[in-house]
N, C-alpha and C positions, 0 to 999 in steps of 0.2 A: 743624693747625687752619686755617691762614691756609691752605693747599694747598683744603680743602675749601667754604671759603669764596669762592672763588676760582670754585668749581666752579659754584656757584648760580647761576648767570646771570641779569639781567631781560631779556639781549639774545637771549636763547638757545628755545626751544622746551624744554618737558620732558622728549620721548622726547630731543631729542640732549644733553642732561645725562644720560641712562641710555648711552645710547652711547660717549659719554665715557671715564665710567667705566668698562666693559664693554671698552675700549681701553685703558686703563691698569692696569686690575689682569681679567684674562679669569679667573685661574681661584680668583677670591675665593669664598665663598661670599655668594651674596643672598639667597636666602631658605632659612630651614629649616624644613618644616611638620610637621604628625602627620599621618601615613600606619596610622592602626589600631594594633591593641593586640597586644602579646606576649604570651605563652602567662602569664605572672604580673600582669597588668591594666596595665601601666605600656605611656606611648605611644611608639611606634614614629614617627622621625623621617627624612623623607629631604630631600633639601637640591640647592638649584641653584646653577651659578654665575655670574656676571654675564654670561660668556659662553657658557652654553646658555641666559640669560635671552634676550639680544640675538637668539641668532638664530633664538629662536621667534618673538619680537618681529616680526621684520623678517620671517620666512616669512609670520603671520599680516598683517602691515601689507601682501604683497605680493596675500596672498588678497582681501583686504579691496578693494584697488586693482579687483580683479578681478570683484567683486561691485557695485560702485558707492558703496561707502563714501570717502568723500575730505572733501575741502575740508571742513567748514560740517554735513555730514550730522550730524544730532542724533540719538543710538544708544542706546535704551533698554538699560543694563547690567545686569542680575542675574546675580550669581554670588558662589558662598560665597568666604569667605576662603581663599584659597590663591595656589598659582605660576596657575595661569589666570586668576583674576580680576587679577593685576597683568599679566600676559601680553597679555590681552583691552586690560587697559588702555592702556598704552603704546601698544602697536600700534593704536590708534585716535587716540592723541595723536601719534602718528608721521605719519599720514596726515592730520591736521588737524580731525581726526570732532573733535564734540562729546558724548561721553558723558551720559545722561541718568541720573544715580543718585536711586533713591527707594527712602527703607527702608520696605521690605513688613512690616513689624511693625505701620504704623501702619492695615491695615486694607484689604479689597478696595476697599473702596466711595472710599474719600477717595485709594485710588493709583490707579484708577482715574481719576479728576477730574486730579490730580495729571498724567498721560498725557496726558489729552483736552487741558489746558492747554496745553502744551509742543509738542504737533504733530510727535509722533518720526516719523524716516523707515526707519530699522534697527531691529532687535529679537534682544538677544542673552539668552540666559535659558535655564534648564532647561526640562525637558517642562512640568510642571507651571503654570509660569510663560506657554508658550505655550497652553496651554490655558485659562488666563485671558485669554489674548489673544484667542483663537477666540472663546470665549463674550461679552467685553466691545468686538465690532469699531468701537463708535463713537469708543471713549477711543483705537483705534490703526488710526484711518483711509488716514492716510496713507503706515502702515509697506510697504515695496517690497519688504525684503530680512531676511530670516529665516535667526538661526546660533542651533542647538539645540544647548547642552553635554549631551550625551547623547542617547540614542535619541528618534527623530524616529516621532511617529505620521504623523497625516494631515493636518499643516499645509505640508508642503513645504519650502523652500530649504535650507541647509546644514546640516550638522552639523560638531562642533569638530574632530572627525577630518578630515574631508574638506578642513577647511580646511589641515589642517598636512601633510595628504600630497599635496595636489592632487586628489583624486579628483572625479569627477562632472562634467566637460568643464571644470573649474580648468585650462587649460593649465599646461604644465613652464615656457614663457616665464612668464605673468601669476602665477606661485606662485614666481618666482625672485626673492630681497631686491634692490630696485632702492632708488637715491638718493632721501632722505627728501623731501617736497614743504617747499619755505620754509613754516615756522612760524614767526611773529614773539611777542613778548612782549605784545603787545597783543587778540591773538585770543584770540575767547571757546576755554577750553578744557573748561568742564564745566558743565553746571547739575545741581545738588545741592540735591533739597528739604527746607526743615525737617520735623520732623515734626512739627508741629503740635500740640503739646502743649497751647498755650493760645494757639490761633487757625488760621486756615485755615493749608495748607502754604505755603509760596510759592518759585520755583525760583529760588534765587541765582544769578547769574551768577559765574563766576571765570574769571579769565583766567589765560595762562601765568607773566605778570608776576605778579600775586596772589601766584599759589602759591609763586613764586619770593619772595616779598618775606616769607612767613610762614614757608618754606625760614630763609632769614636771620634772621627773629626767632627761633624755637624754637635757631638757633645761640648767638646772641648770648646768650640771658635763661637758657638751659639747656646753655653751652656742650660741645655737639655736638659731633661731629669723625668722620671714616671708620672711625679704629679702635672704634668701639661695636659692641656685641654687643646690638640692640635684640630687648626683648620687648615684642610687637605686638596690642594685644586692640582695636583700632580700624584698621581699611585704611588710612585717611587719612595714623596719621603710618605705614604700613610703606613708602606712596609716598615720605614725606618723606624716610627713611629711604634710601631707596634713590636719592633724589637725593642725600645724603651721600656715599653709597660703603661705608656701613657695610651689617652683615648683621644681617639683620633675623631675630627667631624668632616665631612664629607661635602665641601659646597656644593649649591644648587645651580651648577654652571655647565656647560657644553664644553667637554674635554677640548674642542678643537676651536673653542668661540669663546675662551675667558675674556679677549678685548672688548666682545658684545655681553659682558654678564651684566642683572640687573643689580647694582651695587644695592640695592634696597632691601634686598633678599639676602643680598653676604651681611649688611649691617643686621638684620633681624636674626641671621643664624647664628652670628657670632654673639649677640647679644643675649638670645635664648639660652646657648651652652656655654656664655660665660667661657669662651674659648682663649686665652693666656699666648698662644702663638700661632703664626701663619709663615707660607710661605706661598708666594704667589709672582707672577712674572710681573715686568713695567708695565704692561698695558694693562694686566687687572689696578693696579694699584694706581696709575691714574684715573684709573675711574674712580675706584674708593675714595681717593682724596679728594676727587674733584665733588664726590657727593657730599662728604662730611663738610667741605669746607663752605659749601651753598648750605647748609644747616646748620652751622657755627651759630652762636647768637655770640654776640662782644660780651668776653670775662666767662663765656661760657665752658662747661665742663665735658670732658670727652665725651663725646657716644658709648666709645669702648674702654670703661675703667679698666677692666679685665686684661685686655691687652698688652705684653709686658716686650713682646717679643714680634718682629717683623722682619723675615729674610725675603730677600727677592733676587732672582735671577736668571739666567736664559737668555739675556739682551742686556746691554748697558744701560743702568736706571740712569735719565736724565736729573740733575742735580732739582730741576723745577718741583719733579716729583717728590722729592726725598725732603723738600723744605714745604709743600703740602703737608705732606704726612707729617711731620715737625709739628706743625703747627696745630694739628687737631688730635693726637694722641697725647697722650699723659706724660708729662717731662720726664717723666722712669721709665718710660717704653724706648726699648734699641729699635732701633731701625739698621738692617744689616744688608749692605750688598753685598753679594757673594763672585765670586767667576768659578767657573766650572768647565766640561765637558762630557760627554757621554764619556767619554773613554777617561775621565779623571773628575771624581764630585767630594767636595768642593775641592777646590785650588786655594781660591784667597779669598780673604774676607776683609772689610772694612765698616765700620759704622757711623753714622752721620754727622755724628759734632766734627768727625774730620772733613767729612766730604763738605760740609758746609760754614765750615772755619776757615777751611785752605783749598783743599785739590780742586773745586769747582772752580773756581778764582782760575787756577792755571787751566784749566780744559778750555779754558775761553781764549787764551792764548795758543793755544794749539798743543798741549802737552798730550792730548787724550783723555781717554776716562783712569783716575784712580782706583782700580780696585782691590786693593789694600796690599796687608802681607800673606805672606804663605800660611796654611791653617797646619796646626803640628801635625810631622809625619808626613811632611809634604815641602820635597823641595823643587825649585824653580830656580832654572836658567836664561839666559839668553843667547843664542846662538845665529849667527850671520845669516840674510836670508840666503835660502838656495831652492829653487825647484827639483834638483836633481838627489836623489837618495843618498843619506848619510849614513850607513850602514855600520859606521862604528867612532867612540868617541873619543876623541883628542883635544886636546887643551886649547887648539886653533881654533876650535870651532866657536869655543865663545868669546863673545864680544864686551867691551868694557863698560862700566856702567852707565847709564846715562844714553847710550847706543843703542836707537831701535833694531832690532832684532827677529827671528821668532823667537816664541815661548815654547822653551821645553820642559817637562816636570815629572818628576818620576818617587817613587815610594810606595807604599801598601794600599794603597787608596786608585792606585795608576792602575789601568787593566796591562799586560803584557804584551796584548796581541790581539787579532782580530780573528773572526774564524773562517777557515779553509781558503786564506786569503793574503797567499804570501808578497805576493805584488804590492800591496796593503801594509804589508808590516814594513817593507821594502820601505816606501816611498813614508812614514809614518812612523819606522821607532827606529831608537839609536842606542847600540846597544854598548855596554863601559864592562867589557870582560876585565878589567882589574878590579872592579867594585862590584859586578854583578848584575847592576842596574842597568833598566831598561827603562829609556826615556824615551819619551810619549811627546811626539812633536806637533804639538795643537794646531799648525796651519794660523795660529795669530801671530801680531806684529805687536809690538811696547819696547816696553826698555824697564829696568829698574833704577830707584833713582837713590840716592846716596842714605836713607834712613829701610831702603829693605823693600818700599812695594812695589808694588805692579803696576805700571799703566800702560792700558788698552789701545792699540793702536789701529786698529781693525783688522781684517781676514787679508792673507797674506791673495788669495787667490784675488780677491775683489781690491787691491792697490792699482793707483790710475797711474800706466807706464806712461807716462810722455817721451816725450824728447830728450828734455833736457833734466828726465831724471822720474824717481818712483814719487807719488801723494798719497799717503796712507788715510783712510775714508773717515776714520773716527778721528783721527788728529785735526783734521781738515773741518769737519763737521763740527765739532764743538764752538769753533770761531763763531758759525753761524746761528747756532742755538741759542745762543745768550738772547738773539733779540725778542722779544716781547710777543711779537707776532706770530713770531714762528714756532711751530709742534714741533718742526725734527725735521731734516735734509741731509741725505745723499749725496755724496760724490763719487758718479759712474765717468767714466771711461767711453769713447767713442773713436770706433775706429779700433787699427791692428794694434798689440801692445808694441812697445817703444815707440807710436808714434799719435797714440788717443791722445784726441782731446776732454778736456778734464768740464765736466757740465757739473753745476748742482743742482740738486734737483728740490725742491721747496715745498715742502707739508705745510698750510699755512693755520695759526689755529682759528676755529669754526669764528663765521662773522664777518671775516675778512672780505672788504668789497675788494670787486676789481680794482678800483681807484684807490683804495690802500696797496694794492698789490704793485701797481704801477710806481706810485711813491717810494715803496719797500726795496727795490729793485736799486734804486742807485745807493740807498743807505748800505743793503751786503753788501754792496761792490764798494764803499767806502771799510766794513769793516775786514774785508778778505785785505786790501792793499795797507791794513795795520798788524800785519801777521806776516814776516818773511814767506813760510812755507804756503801760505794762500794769496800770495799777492797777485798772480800769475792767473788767481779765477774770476770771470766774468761772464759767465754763461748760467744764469740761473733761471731755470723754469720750473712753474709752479705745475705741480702736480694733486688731482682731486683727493686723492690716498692711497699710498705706500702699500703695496703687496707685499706682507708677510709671513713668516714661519705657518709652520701648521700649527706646532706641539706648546707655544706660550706666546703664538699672535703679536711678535715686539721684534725680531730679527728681521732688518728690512730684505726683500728678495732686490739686491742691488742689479743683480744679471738682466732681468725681467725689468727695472727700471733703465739700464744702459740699449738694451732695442727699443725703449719707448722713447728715450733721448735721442737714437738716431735717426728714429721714424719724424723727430719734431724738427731736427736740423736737415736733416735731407727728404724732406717730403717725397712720393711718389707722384712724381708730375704727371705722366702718363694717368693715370688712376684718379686722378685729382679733374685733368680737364676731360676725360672720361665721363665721372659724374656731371661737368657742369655742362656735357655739350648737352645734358636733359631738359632742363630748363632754358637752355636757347634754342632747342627745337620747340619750346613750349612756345613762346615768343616768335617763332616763325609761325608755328600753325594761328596763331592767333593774328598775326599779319595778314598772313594769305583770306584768312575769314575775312576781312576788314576791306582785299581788295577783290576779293572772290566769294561774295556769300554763300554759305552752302545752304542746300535746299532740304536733305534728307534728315530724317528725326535725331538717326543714334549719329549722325557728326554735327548735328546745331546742339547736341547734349556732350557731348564732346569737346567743343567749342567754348562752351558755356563751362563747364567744370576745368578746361584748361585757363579761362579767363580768372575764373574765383581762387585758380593755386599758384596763378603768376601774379595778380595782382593782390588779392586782397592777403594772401597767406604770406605774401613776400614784403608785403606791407607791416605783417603784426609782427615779423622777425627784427624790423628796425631798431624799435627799443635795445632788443638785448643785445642788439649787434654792434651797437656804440659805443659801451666800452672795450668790446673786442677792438674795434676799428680802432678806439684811440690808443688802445695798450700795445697794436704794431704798427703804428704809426699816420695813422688814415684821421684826414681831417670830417667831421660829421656829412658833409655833402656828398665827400669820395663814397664814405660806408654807405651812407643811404640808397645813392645808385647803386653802386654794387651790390648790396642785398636784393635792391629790386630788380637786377638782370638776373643774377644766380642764386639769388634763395640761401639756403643753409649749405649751400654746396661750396658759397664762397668763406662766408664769415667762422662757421665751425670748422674749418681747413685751417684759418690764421696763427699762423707760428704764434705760439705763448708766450707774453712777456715774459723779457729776457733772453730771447731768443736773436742773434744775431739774423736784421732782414738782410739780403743781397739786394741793392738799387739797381735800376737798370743801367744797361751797356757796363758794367761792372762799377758802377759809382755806388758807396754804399752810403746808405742815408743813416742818421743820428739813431743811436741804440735809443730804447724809453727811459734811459736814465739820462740821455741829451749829452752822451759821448760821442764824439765820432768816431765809428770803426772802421779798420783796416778794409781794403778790400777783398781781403779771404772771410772776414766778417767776424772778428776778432776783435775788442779793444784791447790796444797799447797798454798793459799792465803801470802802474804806477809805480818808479822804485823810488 
C-alpha cells in the first residue's frame, strides 16, 4: 500500500509514473479488454502488459515527436475504450501534448463549439470523426497534424499503423523511443469538457499534479493498492488505475449505454478475472443488482467472492440500490458512494452500513441524499445561494451548518480554472487571496450537518422557484422514492421562475398497471403532505422513462422533463383539435356515402377503407383506452364513444394521471385521487 502510494507523485509527470511501473513489474498484466465474441456469445479477452504498454507508448511519443506534437500542443482525442485510447494517451502526456477530451454523446453542434473554443492544433480520431472534421473546418482551424485510427480517406496525414511502424517518410531515427521531454507537476495536462447537461460545456483544465492529487484521494478514501484486479466502465479511473500499478479490466459495455449493459456479461467478466474492485454509475449497478438478486438462491453464496470493493458515482445512488448490492456481495465487500465533479474527483465519500443504518431513513423525510465526508485534501463549504458571481471570498458568504446552501470545495484535487473562459471562472470560482485558495463553486445545493457530511440537495440551476419560495429537486424527491412502486421522480418547475408551478414527475418501476398508477396517485399525495417542504405538491404525472446524462445514463435531464410537464398541463389545443377534425371528416365522408352512394371504383374503395378505420380500427382502440379514460376521469361509456368519434386522436391526448383536468364553464371536477381541485386546477395542499 504505502509502496503504491509512494508511486503517485505531484513531483513527477504521469507518463513517468506509467514508466515507472512498467520498470518495476514489465510483465504484469495492464489492461484486459474484449476483443469479440466466441462461437457460444460470451467475450473474448486479450490482455497487455505494462511492458508492451511502455513501449507502444514511447514508440508513439517518438512518432508524435516526429510529426510536431510536443510541448503545449492541444490534441483533440477521440478513441473508444481500449489499449489505444490509453496508448494514444500517455504518449501524448509523455511528450507534454495536451489532450483535448469531449464526449461526442453530447451532440455535433455543441462539440463542435466545444472545438472552435479550445483552438486544437492535432487531431487524433477515427474516420468518421475526421469527417466531421472536414465538414465542420471552422471549429478546427487551426488543426496542422492529422492521426486516423483506421483507414484514411481523403483528409491526409497519419494513420495509427504508420505511426507504430514508422511508415510514410517517419524515419527509423524520429520513430526510435528517445528520453521523455521534462514534464513537471504544474503543467496543464488535459482539458476535459463537461457535458453540459445543465448549462453550456466548459473545458476544465487539469494538471499533472491534479490528477496526481485525485490519484491519492481515490487511495486514501477507497483504499487502493497495485494488487487490484480493476473493472473499468469510465477511462478516467482505468488511467488512475494504471498509475496504481494495478490491472485494469475493461467492461463489455457501450461507453454512452451502461444503463442498457447486459449484467451477464459484467457478472462473467468480473468472475473470469476474478476482479477485487469496480466502479461504475447507479444505473449500471442496478442493473447488477437486480441480476444477482434474481439468481440468489436462500443462504446462497455471492457470485462475486472476489469482490471486495465497489464505488459508484455520477448521480445519486438511490438507497434501494445500495441495500441490493448489500445483499448479494460478501459481507467484507464496501460498497462506496462517492460525489464528485469534473472540475473536483472525488469530493466525498460515504459507505453503506451508514447509508443504510441512518441517512436513508432521513432522505425519506426530505433531508437529501447523504453523501458522506470530505475525502483528505479536500475541503468543503457552504455558501448562500446566488446566481450572480462571487469573485472573492469573505466570511459572509458562508452559511451555518445545517443551512442548504451551494457547495463549494477547493484543494489539490480542484481544477483552478477552466480554459480560455473567463466568463467561466467568473460565474464558477471564488478566489481567498489570504489563503491562496480557489474554490470551485459546483452549481449543487446541501448543507452539512453537525457530524461533517455532505447532503445533496440537487442542481442549484434545476430548484423549482415558486411563489412562495425555492424546492430543491433531490430533497423533495427522496420523500417520494421511498415508496415501493416507484424507480425515481423528478421535481420540475413549470412556468417563469418565482412563479412555476412545482409537478412531479414519476418513473414507475416495470409492471406497474395503470390501475396501480391511478391508486398510486392519492398515496404520494398523502406522503408529499407528511413532509413540511413537500406538502405544497400535487401534480404528479407518470412518465414512460427519464432522459438522461450521456456519460453514466443516471443524471435525470430535469430541463427536457419540465417542457414535457408543460406540454401535459397546457396541451396545444389548436394542434389537438387540428388532428381530430381527421377523423370527423372520416365520419362525414362516411355519412354522405350512406345518404349519397357513390358509383365510381377509387371512391367506393375509399368509402370502404374510410368505413374499416372509423369503425373497426376505432373499435380495437377501446380496450386500451379504458384505463386512460378512467385515470382522467371518464366513465367507460364516455371513453367508448369518444374513441369511436376520434380514434387515438382523442384518448392518447388525455392528460396523464395526476394531472390537474379543468371542468367546463370553469367547474373543476375531482383529481383521480377524489380531491376536489381549485379552479386554477390545483389542490388545496394539506397543512
Amino acid at each position: 500500500m504505502s509502496t503504491t502510494q509512494e508511486s503517485v507523485s505531484a513531483d513527477l509527470g504521469l507518463a513517468e509514473q506509467l514508466a515507472r511501473n512498467a520498470r518495476a513489474f514489465p510483465e504484469k498484466t495492464a489492461i484486459s479488454y474484449p476483443d469479440g465474441r466466441e462461437s457460444d456469445g460470451s467475450v473474448r479477452y486479450r490482455h497487455l502488459t505494462y511492458r508492451q504498454l511502455q513501449s507502444d507508448v514511447e514508440r508513439l511519443s517518438a512518432a508524435f515527436t516526429a510529426l510536431g506534437i510536443e510541448h503545449g500542443t492541444k490534441t483533440v482525442l477521440m478513441a473508444q475504450p481500449g489499449p489505444d485510447l490509453f496508448a494514444l494517451l500517455f504518449a501524448l502526456l509523455r511528450n507534454g501534448a495536451v489532450p483535448v477530451v469531449v464526449d461526442p454523446g453530447m451532440g455535433i453542434r455543441r462539440m463542435l463549439h466545444c472545438y472552435r473554443a479550445v483552438g486544437a492544433e492535432a487531431f487524433i480520431g477515427p474516420p468518421l470523426a475526421h469527417a466531421v472534421r472536414v465538414l465542420g473546418r471552422r471549429a478546427f482551424a487551426q488543426v496542422r497534424t492529422n492521426v486516423t485510427l483506421g483507414r484514411r480517406w481523403g483528409w491526409g496525414g497519419r494513420t495509427l499503423t504508420e505511426l507504430r511502424t514508422g511508415g510514410r517518410r517517419l524515419t527509423s531515427r524520429s520513430a526510435t523511443p528517445a528520453a521523455a521531454p521534462a514534464v513537471h507537476g504544474e503543467d496543464l495536462m488535459m482539458i476535459g469538457f463537461t457535458t453540459g447537461s445543465t448549462g453550456p460545456a466548459k473545458g476544465v483544465e487539469y494538471t499533472h499534479e491534479m490528477m496526481a492529487a485525485m490519484a491519492r484521494a481515490v487511495q486514501s478514501a477507497h483504499g487502493r493498492h497495485r494488487e487490484e484486479v480493476s473493472f473499468v466502465t469510465l477511462p478516467l479511473y482505468g488511467v488512475l488505475d494504471l498509475l496504481f500499478g494495478s490491472t485494469l479490466v475493461l467492461a463489455p459495455v457501450a461507453p454512452a449505454k451502461v444503463g442498457k449493459a447486459d449484467p451477464a456479461l459484467l457478472v462473467a467478466a468480473m468472475t473470469e478475472h476474478r476482479t477485487s474492485t469496480m466502479f461504475a454509475s447507479p444505473a449500471l449497478l442496478r442493473l447488477l443488482g437486480g441480476y444477482l438478486m434474481k439468481r440468489q438462491q436462500p443462504g446462497g453464496a455471492t457470485e462475486l467472492p472476489d469482490l471486495r470493493s465497489v464505488v459508484s458515482g455520477g448521480a445519486p445512488v438511490p438507497p434501494q440500490v445500495v441495500a441490493e448490492l448489500r445483499q448479494v456481495l460478501d459481507e467484507k465487500s464496501a460498497i462506496h458512494v462517492t460525489y464528485g465533479a469534473t472540475e473536483a474527483l472525488p469530493i466525498t465519500s460515504i459507505e453503506s452500513a451508514e447509508i443504510l443504518g441512518e441517512t436513508a431513513a432521513r432522505a425519506q423525510l426530505g433531508a437529501g441524499t447523504c453523501v458522506g465526508r470530505p475525502v483528505p485534501g479536500t475541503e468543503v463549504r457552504i455558501v448562500r445561494v446566488s446566481d450572480e458571481p462571487l469573485p472573492e471570498w469573505h466570511a459572509e458568504l458562508e452559511v451555518a451548518d445545517g443551512t442548504v446552501g451551494e457547495i463549494v470545495v477547493a484543494g489539490a484535487s480542484v481544477s483552478a480554472g477552466y480554459h480560455a473562459a473567463p466568463k467561466a471562472d467568473a460565474s464558477h470560482k471564488i478566489r481567498d487571496e489570504a489563503t491562496g485558495l480557489v474554490w470551485h463553486r459546483t452549481g449543487d445545493l446541501g448543507h452539512l450537518d453537525d457530524e461533517g457530511r455532505l447532503w445533496f440537495g440537487g442542481r442549484k440551476a434545476q430548484r423549482v422557484r415558486t411563489a412562495t419560495g425555492d424546492l430543491h429537486t433531490v430533497r423533495c424527491e427522496g420523500v417520494f422514492n421511498a415508496h415501493p412502486l416507484v424507480r425515481r421522480t423528478a421535481l420540475v418547475g413549470v412556468g417563469e421562475p418565482g412563479a412555476q408551478r412545482p409537478v412531479v414527475c414519476v418513473e414507475t418501476e416495470d409492471g406497474v398497471t395503470d390501475d396501480q398508477w391511478i391508486a398510486l396517485v392519492p398515496e404520494l399525495r398523502s406522503l408529499a403532505e407528511g413532509v413540511p417542504q413537500t406538502a405544497a405538491l400535487d401534480v404528479f404525472l407518470r412518465h414512460p422513462g427519464f432522459p438522461v446524462d450521456i456519460r453514466h445514463n443516471a443524471k435525470i435531464g430535469r430541463e427536457q422533463l419540465a417542457r414535457w410537464a408543460g406540454r401535459q398541463l397546457h396541451p396545444d389545443r389548436a394542434r389537438i383539435w387540428a388532428l381530430r377534425a381527421v377523423p370527423l371528416a372520416g365520419w362525414a365522408y362516411l355519412a354522405a356515402g350512406v345518404v349519397h352512394p357513390v358509383d365510381r371504383t377509387a371512391l367506393k374503395a375509399l368509402w370502404w377503407t374510410d368505413a374499416f378505420l372509423s369503425v373497426v380500427v376505432h373499435a380495437a382502440q377501446i380496450p386500451p383506452a379504458l384505463p386512460k379514460g378512467r385515470a382522467a376521469g371518464y366513465g367507460p361509456w364516455a371513453t367508448g364513444a369518444l374513441t369511436m368519434l376520434y380514434g387515438a386522436t382523442w384518448w392518447k391526448q388525455l392528460p396523464a394521471p395526476g394531472t390537474p383536468r379543468q371542468g367546463r364553464r370553469g367547474r373543476s371536477p375531482a383529481t383521480p385521487g377524489g380531491t376536489p381541485a381549485t379552479p386554477g386546477g390545483t389542490r388545496e395542499a394539506a397543512r
